[in-house]
PASEBA-1860 file (N, C-alpha, C; in nm, 3 decimals):
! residues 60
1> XXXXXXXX> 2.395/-1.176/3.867/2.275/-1.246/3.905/2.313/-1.393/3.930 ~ 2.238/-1.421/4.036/2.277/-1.596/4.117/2.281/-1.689/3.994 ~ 2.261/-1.819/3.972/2.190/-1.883/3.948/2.086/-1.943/3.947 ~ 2.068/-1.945/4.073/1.965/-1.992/4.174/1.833/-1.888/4.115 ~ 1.863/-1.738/4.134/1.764/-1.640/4.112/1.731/-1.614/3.967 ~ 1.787/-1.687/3.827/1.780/-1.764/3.720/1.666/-1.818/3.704 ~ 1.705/-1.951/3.792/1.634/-2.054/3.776/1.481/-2.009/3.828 ~ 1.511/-1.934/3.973/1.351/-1.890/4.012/1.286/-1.832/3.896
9> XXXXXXXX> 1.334/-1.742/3.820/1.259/-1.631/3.747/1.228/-1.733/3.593 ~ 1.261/-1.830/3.589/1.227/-1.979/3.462/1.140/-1.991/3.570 ~ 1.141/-2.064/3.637/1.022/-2.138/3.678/0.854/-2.042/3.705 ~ 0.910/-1.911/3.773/0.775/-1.812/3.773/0.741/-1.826/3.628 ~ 0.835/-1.807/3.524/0.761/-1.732/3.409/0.677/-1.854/3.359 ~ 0.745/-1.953/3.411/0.638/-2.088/3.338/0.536/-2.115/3.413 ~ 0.513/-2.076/3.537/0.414/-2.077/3.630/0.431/-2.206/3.691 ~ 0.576/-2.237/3.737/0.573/-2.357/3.847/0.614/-2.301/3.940
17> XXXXXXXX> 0.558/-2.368/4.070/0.641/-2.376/4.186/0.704/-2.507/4.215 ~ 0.794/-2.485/4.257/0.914/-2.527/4.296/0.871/-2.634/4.451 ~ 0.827/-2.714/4.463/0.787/-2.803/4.570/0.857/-2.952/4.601 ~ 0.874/-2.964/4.697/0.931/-3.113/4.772/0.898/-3.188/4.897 ~ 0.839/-3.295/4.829/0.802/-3.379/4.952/0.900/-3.421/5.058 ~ 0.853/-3.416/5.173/0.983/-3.497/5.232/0.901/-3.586/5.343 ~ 1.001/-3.696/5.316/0.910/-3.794/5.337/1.054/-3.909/5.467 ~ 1.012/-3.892/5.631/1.116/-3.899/5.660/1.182/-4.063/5.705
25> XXXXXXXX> 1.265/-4.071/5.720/1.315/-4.167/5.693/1.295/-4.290/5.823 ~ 1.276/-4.211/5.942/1.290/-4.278/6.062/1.201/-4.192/6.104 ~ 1.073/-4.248/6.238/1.002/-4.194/6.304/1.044/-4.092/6.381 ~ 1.219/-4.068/6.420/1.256/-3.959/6.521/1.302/-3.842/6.388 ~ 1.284/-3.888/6.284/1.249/-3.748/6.207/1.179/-3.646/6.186 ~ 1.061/-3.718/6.266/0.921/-3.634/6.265/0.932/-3.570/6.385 ~ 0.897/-3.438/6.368/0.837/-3.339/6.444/0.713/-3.360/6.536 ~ 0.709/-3.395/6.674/0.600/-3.456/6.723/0.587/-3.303/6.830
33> XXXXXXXX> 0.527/-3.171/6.780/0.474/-3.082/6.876/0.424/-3.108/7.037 ~ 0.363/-3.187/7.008/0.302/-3.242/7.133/0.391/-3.294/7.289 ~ 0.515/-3.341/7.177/0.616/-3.365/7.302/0.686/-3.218/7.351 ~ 0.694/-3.084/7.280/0.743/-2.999/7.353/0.647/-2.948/7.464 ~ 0.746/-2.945/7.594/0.710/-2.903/7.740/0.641/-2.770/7.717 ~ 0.505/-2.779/7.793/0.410/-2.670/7.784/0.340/-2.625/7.653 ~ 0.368/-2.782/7.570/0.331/-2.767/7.415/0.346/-2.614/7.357 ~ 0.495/-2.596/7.366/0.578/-2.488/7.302/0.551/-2.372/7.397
41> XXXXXXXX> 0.517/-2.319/7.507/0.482/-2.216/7.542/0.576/-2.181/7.552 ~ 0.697/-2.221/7.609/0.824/-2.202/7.694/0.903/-2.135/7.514 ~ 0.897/-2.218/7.396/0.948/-2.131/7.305/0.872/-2.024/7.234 ~ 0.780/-2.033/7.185/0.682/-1.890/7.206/0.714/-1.767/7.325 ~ 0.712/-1.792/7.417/0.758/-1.712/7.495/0.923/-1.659/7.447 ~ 1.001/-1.781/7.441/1.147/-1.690/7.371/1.167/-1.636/7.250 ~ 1.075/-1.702/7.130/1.088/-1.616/7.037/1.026/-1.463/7.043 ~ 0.919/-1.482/7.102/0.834/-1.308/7.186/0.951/-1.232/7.194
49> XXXXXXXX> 1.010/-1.283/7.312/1.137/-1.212/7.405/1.208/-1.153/7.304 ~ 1.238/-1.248/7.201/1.367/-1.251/7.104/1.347/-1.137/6.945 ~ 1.204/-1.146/6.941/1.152/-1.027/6.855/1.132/-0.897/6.924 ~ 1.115/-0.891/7.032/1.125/-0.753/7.121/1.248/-0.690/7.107 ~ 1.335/-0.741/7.126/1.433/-0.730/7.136/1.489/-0.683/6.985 ~ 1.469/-0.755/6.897/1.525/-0.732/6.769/1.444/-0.602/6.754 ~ 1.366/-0.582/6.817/1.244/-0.456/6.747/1.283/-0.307/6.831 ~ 1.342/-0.302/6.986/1.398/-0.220/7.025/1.531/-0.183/6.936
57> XXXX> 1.640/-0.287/6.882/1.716/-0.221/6.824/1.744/-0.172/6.694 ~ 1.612/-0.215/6.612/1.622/-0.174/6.497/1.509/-0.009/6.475 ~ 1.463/-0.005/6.587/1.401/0.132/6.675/1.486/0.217/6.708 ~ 1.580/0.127/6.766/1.717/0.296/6.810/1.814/0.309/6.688
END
């Protein structure tokens, strides 16, 4: 057993979660949605593509 999966199963039994702010350092850290072209359609569309795909071959 990990450590890591240790430490999770302390923290469930005490009833914490495990949380972190992040708080970024420079404005081009931030995630500004709005600037992706077609406000993401263009990647929505490839992740679509890209789960089809994973879904035909775990089908055959």
């Amino acid at each position: 057993m990990s450590l890591s999966h240790q430490f999770d199963e302390y923290l469930a039994a005490r009833g914490i979660e495990p949380s972190a702010e992040v708080i970024p350092d420079l404005p081009c850290h931030e995630y500004d949605h709005t600037a992706t072209p077609n406000g993401g359609g263009a990647d929505r569309r490839a992740i679509a593509a890209a789960e089809n795909v994973l879904a035909a071959v775990l089908r055959s």
